[in-house]
Structure formats: C-alpha cells, structure tokens
SEDO-891661 format. One record per residue (C-alpha): residue in three letters; x, y, z. Coordinates in steps of 0.2 Angstrom, whole numbers, plus 5000, padded with zeros to 4 digits. Example, Ala and Ser with C-alpha at 12.3 -4.5 7.8 and 13.67 -1.06 7.14 Angstrom:
BEGIN
ALA506249785039/SER506849955036/
//
This chain:
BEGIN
UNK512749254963/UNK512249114973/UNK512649214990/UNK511549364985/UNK510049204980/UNK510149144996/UNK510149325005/UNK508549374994/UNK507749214999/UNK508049215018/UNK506549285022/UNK505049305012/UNK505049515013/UNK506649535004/UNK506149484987/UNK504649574988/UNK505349734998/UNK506649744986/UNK505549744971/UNK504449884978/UNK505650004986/UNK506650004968/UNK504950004958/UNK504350144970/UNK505950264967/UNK505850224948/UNK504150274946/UNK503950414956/UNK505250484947/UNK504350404930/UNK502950544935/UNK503750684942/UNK504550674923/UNK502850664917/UNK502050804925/UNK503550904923/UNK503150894904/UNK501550894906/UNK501351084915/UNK503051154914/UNK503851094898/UNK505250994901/UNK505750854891/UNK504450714888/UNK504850534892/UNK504350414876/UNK502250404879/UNK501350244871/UNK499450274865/UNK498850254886/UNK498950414893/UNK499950424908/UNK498950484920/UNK497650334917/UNK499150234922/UNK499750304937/UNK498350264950/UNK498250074945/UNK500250054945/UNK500350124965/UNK498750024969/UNK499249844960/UNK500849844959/UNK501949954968/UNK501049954987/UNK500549774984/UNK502549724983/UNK502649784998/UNK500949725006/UNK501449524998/UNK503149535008/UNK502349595022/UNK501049475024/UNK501849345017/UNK503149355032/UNK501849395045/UNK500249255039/UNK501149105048/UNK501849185064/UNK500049265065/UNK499349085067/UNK500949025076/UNK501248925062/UNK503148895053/UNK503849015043/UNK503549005026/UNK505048945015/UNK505848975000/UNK504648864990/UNK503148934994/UNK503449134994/UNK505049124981/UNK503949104965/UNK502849264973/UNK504149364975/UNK505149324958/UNK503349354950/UNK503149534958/UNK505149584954/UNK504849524935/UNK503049614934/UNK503549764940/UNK505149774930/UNK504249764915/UNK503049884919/UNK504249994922/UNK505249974908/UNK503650004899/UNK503250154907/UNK504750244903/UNK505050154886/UNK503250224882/UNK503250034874/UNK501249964880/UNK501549784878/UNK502849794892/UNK501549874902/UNK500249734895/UNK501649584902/UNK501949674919/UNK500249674924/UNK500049494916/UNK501449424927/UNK500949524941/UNK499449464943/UNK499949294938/UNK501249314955/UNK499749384965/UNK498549224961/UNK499949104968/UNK500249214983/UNK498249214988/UNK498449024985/UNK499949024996/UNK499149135011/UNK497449025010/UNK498448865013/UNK499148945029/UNK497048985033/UNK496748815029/UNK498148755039/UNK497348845054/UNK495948775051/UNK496348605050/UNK497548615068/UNK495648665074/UNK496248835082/UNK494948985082/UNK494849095067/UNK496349235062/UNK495049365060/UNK496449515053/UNK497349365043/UNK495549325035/UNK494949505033/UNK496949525025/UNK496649395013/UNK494649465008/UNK495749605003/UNK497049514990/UNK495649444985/UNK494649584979/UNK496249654976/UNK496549534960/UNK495049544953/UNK495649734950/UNK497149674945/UNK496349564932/UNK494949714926/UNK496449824925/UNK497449704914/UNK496049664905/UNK495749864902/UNK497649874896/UNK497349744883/UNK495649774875/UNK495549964879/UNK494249964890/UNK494250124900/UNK492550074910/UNK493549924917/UNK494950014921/UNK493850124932/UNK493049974940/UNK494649924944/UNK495250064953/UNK493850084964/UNK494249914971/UNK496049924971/UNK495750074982/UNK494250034990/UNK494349844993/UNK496249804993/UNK497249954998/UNK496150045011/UNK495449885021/UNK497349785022/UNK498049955029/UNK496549955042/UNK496649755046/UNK498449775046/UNK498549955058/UNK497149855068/UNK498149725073/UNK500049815073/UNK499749975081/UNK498749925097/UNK499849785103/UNK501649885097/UNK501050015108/UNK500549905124/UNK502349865121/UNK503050005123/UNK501950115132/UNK501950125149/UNK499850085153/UNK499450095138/UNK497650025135/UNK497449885123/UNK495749905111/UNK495549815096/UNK493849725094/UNK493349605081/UNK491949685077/UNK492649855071/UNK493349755057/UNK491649685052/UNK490949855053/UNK492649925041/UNK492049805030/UNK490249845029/UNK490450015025/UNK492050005014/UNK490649885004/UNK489550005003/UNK490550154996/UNK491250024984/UNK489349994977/UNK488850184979/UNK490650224968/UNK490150084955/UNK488450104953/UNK488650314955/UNK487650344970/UNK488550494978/UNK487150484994/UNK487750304999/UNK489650324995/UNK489250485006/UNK488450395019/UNK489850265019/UNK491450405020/UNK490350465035/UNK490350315045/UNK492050255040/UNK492650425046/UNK491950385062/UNK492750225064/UNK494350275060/UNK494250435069/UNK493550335085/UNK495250215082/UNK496350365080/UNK495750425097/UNK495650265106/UNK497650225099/UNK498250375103/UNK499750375116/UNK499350475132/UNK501050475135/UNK502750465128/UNK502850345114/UNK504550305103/UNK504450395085/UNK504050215077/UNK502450225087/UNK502050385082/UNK502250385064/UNK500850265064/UNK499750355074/UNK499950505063/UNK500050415049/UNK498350335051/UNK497550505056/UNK497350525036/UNK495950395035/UNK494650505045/UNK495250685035/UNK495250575020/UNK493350485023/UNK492650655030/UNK493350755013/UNK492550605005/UNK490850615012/UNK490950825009/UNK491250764989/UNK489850654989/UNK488650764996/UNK489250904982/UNK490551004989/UNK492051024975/UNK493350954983/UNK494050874966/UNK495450714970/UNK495650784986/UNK494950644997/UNK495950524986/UNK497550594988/UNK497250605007/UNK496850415008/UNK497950364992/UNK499250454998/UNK499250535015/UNK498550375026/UNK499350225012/UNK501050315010/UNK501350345028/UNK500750195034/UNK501950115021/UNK503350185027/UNK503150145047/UNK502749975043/UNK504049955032/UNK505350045042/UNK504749915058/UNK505049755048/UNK506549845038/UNK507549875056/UNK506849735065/UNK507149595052/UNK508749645050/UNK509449635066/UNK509149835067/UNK508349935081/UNK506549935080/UNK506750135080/UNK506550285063/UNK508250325055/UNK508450505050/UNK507950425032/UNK506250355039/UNK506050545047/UNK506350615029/UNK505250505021/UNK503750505030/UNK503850685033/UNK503950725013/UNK502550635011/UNK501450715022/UNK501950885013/UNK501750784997/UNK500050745001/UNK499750915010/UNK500251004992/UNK499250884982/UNK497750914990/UNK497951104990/UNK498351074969/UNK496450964969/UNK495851114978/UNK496151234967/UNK496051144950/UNK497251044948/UNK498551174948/UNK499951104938/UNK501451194944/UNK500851134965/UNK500250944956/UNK502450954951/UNK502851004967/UNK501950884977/UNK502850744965/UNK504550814966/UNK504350804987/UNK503750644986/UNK504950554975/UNK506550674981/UNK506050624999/UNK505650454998/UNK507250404986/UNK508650405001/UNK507550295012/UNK507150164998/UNK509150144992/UNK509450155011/UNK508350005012/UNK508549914995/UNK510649885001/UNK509849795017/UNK508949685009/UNK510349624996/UNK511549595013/UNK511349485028/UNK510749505045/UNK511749625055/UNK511649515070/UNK511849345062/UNK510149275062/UNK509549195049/UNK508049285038/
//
C-alpha cells in the first residue's frame, strides 16, 4: 500500500489522470446504458428523480475533463513560471479530492441514489476551490520573484475560476432543484472553463511542440489572440445567458475566425510526427463547432450539433493528445501515439461525426446509441491502457 502511495504521489498527474481516465470509462459506459434504455429497450440502470440526460453534460464539463485539466495543470503551472515542482502537500489533497468526487458521483449515477451525486459534486468542488488556491499561489509566486506576467497560466486560471462558479450553480442546482441554475451552470462550464483552457492550453502546447519538431516550422502565438478568445467567449456567454441569439451569433463568428485563422497558421507544411497531428486536427473542431454555432443562432436548426462538435469533437480530441503527450513523456515513454491513442482519438471523431448527424435529424435515438457505443468502446483500451501506467513507476527510473 505504501509503494503504490508514493507511486500515485510522484507527480501531481497521476492522482488526477487516474481518477479521470477510470471515471471517464465508467461513465461513458454509465450512458451508453442509458440511452440504450432509453431508445432501444435494453435494461435500465437504477434512475433517482434527476433525469439523466440533465446530468450528463455537467458530469463531462465539471468533473470528468476537469480531473484531467487539474493534473495537467497542476503539473505544468510551476515549470510554466520556472518555478519548482509542486509537491505532495500541495496538489495531493486536490487530487484525493477529485478521486473521492468522482467516485461518489459515479457510484450515484449507476446506484441511481441522488445524495451520492449531491456528495460528489460537493467534494468536487470543495477539491477544485483548493486547487485554484494552489495554482494562484504559484501566480503569486511569480509575482513576487518580479518576473513578467504568465499570460496562458493567467488566462488557465480565469478559466478554473469561472469553472467553479459552475461547479457551485450546478451543485447548488442538484440540491435545491433548481433547473435554471443548472443551465447557468452549463453555459459556463462550457463556455468559460472547458472551451478557453483548451484554447490557452493548444495556444501555448501546440506552436512550440511543433517548432520542436518541425523542420522550419514558424512559431505564432500572440498575446493578444488570447485577449481576443476571451473577449468573445465573454460575449457568447452573455448573449447564451441573457438569450440573445444575435450576440452569441456574432460571437461564434468571430471565434470561428480566430480559431480558423490558428488552425491555419499551426498547421504543419511538412511532415509532422502523429502526436503533432492529432492536435492539429483535433483543434480543427473549434472553427466547425463556432461556425455551426453562429448558423444556430442566426436560425438555422442545427439542434446540439454545434455543442457536440465543441463538447465533443475539439474537448475530446484534444484530451486525448494532451493526455497521451504527458501520459508517454512522464513516464519515461516516447513522446509518440500508441495504436491505443490512434484508436481513441479516431472513435471519437466518428463519435462526434454520428452525433452530430443524430442532432441533425432529430435526435435520432438509434444514431445518439451509436455515437455513445463508439465513443466509450473506443476510448476504454486507451484509459485501462493508461490507468496501469500511472499505478506503476517510471519506466526509465526517474522520479515523477
């Protein structure tokens, strides 16, 4: 027992990683379940009185991808700043606050028992708050040393910010039955949290890992596309609150823009390892995603499509090329995609491919199965794959 302790708190990813790759498998298999009830009649888990489709966007957006996002960022904050690694003290109660959130939530969404769910957003966020205090003292620590602004490690923390306010709506919602703050809650989660730390995070990983290892490549990444992300990810988030389809509309437009112009400017004019190009394709969903979003707002029927393609196309694929890279390189690995990266990341953009044909024509229940089954059947050998590296040592002998 006290070996696998200190192999889980070598490095402040493990924990967390842990947590969400085995919360991840759980749940996606949690809703294939439930939509296989739902439109095909096979057996029905145990439901408590919240219906489960209200629950599966704010379990992704604050729980699941933020296990991931903590041990990311957690690990990166410091060495961002060229500041020490964060020890044991300061990231263990974050990550032992995710693990028991998410356990409980889990065990209550298949338990169907709501107080479960109730505790797991409770301790979640309780492990979030204490990881945003954690992360600011590494700003302040910056700060302090007198060394120019971390503008991707500020932007990050802007995020888990808003990020827990939704957390706290959302848990608040779960309690007192609120289904208006349970809205509220997702459009930040999505909007505020999820959507700008991908872009802060793609802003700052993908350029340099590419002049790394691309011959010529052309470095671009300017402080101010981050402000201008920002400004308009603001803007949808009041024209989605306050229902004004015109200024979410105009928003989606030039956040389509932005990230199309990235998309462009990143893209590799010559050969690029897979790693590399998984991002780059991966992030290729945030302009699909914002331009079926602005067609939305501006009345074309395009149902949860341009959710989907951000919730699930550009988040999703991200999340498994960051992953992978930390996943290999931490562990004393090649920083390369494994046949089980390749299968995840390409089941998931069928999986969002399929569920955005399902929002297109209704939300066919037989396609919203499908696009379920390939995303949990595809992503399960990658997160066992990677939930036994994290419970072992370094391959080379390294600590962390």
């Amino acid at each position: 027992m006290s070996q696998l302790k200190s192999v889980l708190f070598a490095a402040p990813h493990r924990l967390a990683f842990l947590s969400g790759s085995l919360g991840l498998a759980v749940i996606a298999l949690w809703w294939a379940a439930r939509l296989g009830a739902m439109h095909l009649g096979w057996p029905e888990p145990d439901a408590g009185n919240v219906p489960a489709a209200l629950l599966h966007a704010p379990v992704l957006l604050l729980q699941v991808y933020p296990a991931f996002i903590f041990g990311f960022l957690l690990t990166v904050f410091p060495r961002w700043m060229g500041q020490q690694d964060l020890g044991p003290g300061q990231f263990g109660p974050v990550s032992v606050g995710i693990a028991a959130g998410l356990t409980s939530t889990v065990a209550g969404l298949w338990t169907g028992w709501n107080a479960l769910i109730q505790i797991g957003f409770l301790t979640f966020t309780a492990a979030w708050t204490f990881g945003v205090i954690v992360l600011a003292s590494v700003l302040q620590e910056n700060r302090r040393m007198g060394k120019p602004p971390c503008w991707h490690a500020i932007s990050a923390l802007t995020a888990l910010s808003v990020g827990l306010t939704s957390a706290v709506l959302v848990s608040a919602s779960l309690i007192g039955d609120d289904l208006r703050l349970l809205r509220w809650g997702n459009v930040l989660g999505l909007n505020g949290f999820i959507l700008p730390v991908f872009l802060t995070v793609a802003h700052r990983m993908v350029p340099f890992f590419a002049g790394s290892v691309v011959s010529g490549y052309q470095l671009w990444r300017p402080d101010w596309l981050l402000a201008a992300l920002w400004a308009l990810l603001l803007l949808r988030i009041v024209g989605e609150l306050a229902l004004l389809p015109l200024l979410s509309g105009l928003a989606a437009i030039g956040l389509a823009t932005c990230t199309g112009l990235m998309t462009w400017k990143w893209w590799p004019r010559g050969l690029a390892p897979g790693l590399l190009q998984v991002l780059i394709w991966g992030f290729a969903w945030a302009p699909i995603g914002f331009s079926l979003a602005s067609l939305t707002a501006f009345g074309l029927p395009l149902g949860l499509a341009p959710t989907h393609a951000l919730a699930l196309g550009f988040a999703a694929s991200m999340l498994v090329g960051m992953v992978t890279r930390v996943t290999q390189g931490h562990s004393g690995r090649p920083l390369a995609m494994v046949p089980l990266a390749w299968l995840a990341f390409v089941t998931v953009q069928l999986a969002a491919a399929v569920r955005i044909v399902a929002a297109l024509r209704a939300e066919q229940g037989l396609l919203l199965v499908i696009a379920a089954l390939l995303f949990a059947a595809g992503l399960l050998p990658w997160l066992v794959r990677n939930a036994l590296i994290y419970l072992r040592p370094r391959r080379d002998g390294r600590s962390g």
